[in-house]
N, C-alpha and C positions, 0 to 999 in steps of 0.2 A: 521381453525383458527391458526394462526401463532403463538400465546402463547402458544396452549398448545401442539404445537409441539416442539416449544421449552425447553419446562417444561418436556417432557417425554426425551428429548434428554440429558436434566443436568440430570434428573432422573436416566438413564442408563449410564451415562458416572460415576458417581461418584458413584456408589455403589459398584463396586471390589473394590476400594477402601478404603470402609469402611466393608467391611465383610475382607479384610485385616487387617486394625489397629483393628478392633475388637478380631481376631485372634489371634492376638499377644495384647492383651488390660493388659496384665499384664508389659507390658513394657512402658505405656503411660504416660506420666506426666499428673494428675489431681490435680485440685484447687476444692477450696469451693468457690463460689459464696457468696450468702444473708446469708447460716448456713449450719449445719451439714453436710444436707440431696442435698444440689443444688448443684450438681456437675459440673465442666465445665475440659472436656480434649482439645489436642491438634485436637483433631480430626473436633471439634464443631467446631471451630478456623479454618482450613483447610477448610473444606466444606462450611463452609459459606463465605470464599474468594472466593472458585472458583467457586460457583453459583452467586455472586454480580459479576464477572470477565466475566462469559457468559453471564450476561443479559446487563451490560454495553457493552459489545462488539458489542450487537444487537440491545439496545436502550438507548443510553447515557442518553439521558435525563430524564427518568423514574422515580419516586423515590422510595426507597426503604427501608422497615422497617423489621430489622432482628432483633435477640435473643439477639445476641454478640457485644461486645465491640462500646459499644455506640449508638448501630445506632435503638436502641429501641424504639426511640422518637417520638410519632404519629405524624403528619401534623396536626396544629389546622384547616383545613378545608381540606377536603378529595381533594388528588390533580387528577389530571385528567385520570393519570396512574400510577399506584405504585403496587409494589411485596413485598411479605410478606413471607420470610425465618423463616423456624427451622431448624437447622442442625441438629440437634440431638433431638430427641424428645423423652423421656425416657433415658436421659442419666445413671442414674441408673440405668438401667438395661443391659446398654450400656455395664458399669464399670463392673459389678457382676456377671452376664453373666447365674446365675443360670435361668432364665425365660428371652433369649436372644432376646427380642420384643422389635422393637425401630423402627423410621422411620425417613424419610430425607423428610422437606414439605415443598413444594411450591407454592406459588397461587397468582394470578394473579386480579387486580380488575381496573376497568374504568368505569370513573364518578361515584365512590361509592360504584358500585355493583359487587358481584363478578363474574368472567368472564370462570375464567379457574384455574384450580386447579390438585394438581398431591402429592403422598404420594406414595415412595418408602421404603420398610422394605427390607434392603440389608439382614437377614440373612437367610427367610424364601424365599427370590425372587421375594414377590409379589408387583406388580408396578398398583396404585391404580389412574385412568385418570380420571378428569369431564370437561366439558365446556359446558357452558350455555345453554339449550336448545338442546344440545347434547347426552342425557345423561350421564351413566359412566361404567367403563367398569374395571376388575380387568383381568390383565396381558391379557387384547386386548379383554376380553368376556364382553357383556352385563353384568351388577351385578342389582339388586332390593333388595330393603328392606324383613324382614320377613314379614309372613302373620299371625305371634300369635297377637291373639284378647284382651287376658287382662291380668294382671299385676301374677296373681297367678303362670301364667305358663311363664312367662317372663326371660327371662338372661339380667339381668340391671348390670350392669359397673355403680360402683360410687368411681370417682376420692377422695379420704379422702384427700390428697394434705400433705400439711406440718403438723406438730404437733400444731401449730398456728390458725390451719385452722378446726382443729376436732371438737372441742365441735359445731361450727356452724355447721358440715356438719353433725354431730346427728342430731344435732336440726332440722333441715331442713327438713332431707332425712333419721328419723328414723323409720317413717311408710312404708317407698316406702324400705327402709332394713327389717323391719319383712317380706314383703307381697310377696317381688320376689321370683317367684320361684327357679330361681338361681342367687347368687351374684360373683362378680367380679370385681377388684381391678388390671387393667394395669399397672398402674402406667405410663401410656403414653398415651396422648391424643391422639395421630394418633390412638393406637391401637383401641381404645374403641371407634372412630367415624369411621374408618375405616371396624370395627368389625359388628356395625349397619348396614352402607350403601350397608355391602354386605350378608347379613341376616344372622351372625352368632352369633349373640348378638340383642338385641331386643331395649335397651335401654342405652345411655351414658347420667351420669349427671355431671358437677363439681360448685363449688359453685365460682371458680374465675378462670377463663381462659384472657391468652392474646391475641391478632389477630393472630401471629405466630404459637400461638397454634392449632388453630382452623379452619384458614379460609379455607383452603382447604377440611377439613373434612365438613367443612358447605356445599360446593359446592356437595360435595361424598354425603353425604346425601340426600339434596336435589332434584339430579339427577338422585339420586336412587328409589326416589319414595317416603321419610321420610321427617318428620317435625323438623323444628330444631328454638324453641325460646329461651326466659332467663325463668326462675323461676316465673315470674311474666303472661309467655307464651307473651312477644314480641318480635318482630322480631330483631335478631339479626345487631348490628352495628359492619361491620367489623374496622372500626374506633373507635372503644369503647377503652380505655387506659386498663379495665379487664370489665369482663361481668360473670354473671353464667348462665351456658348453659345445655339445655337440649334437648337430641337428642333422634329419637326413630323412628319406623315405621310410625307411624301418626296414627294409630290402639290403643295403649294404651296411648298415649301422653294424652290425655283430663282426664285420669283416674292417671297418676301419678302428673301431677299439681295437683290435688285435693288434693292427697297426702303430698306433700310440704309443712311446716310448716312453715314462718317465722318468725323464732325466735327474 
């Protein structure tokens, strides 16, 4: 499939240099975005030029819904082909560097669904591939979801998001926090859906994800062998403006929706 060779080829072109500007991340101009806590650097800004500049180069016509500087903006009906960029996915952790997990995602979808997908974390090396019906493969190997059966002995990832965002994600996901057996807090989407789909994490939740967030993680998942709905447990719309998502082996999924309160 010619997408996600393409996807693996911006994937590896652009990560020296971002474990670069990482490197030197105390010299990088950063802004706030929405508040405090939303960071945006130079770097977000750079990689997301030069993956819209690879994929125009290869298919002008496509269209394409990125993080940054405007181009946020869904298609009110899903177009025939369109890619869905995060430069920086955990830029906070990008910035801070004390827990230095972050990923570069890319993904791919036609007539709707998604097709091909790809999640590079330049510090760690590891380059995370799916396509449809393909499976998925972490730096060229086969990957599959975990095989834990239920929630007591589970490693759940739940995204708490902004301070805006807490009292709902208690409310929510404060049973499925007493019952895991171990909890965790990326602070980066790639990491916690990437973290699942290759069974080192059992379960990711967040209560508002965007497509750029997620879709390729949805794909990794998927591929891997995992279930991935909303809160409600339906299928995800990678055209959804935000959605809350809930990814997992497919093993405890039916036991932690039970869990889910809405508030």
């Amino acid at each position: 499939m010619a997408e996600i060779s393409l996807i693996e080829t911006m994937l590896d072109s652009i990560s020296p240099y971002v474990r670069e500007r990482h490197a030197a991340r105390r010299t990088l101009s950063v802004s706030q975005k929405s508040g405090l806590n939303d960071f945006l650097t130079e770097v977000d800004l750079e990689v997301q030029q030069r993956l819209i500049t690879a994929i125009r180069e290869s298919h002008p016509d496509d269209a394409i819904v990125a993080e940054e500087e405007g181009m946020d903006r869904l298609p009110d009906t899903a177009p025939t082909r369109c890619w869905f960029i995060d430069p920086i996915d955990g830029t906070q952790n990008f910035v801070r560097g004390l827990f230095p997990e972050f990923g570069v995602s890319v993904a791919f979808a036609e007539h709707g669904t998604l097709r091909a997908g790809g999640v590079a974390m330049p510090v760690s090396g590891d380059l995370f591939l799916a396509h449809r019906g393909g499976g998925a493969t972490r730096n060229g190997h086969a990957m599959s979801v975990s095989a834990v059966e239920n929630l007591d002995e589970a490693r759940v990832d739940i995204d708490f998001g902004y301070p805006t965002q807490r009292e709902k994600t208690l409310a929510w996901c404060g049973e499925v926090v007493r019952r895991a057996g171990q909890m965790r807090c990326y602070c980066a989407a790639v990491v916690g859906l990437c973290s699942v789909a290759c069974g080192e994490a059992d379960a990711y939740s967040s209560i508002e994800t965007h497509p750029w967030d997620c879709a390729a993680g949805v794909l990794l998942i998927e591929e891997a062998g995992g279930t991935v709905t909303d809160f409600d447990g339906e299928a995800i719309n990678p055209f959804a403006t935000t959605t809350s998502i809930l990814v997992s082996n497919g093993r405890i999924h039916d036991e932690i929706l039970q869990a889910i309160v809405h508030a």
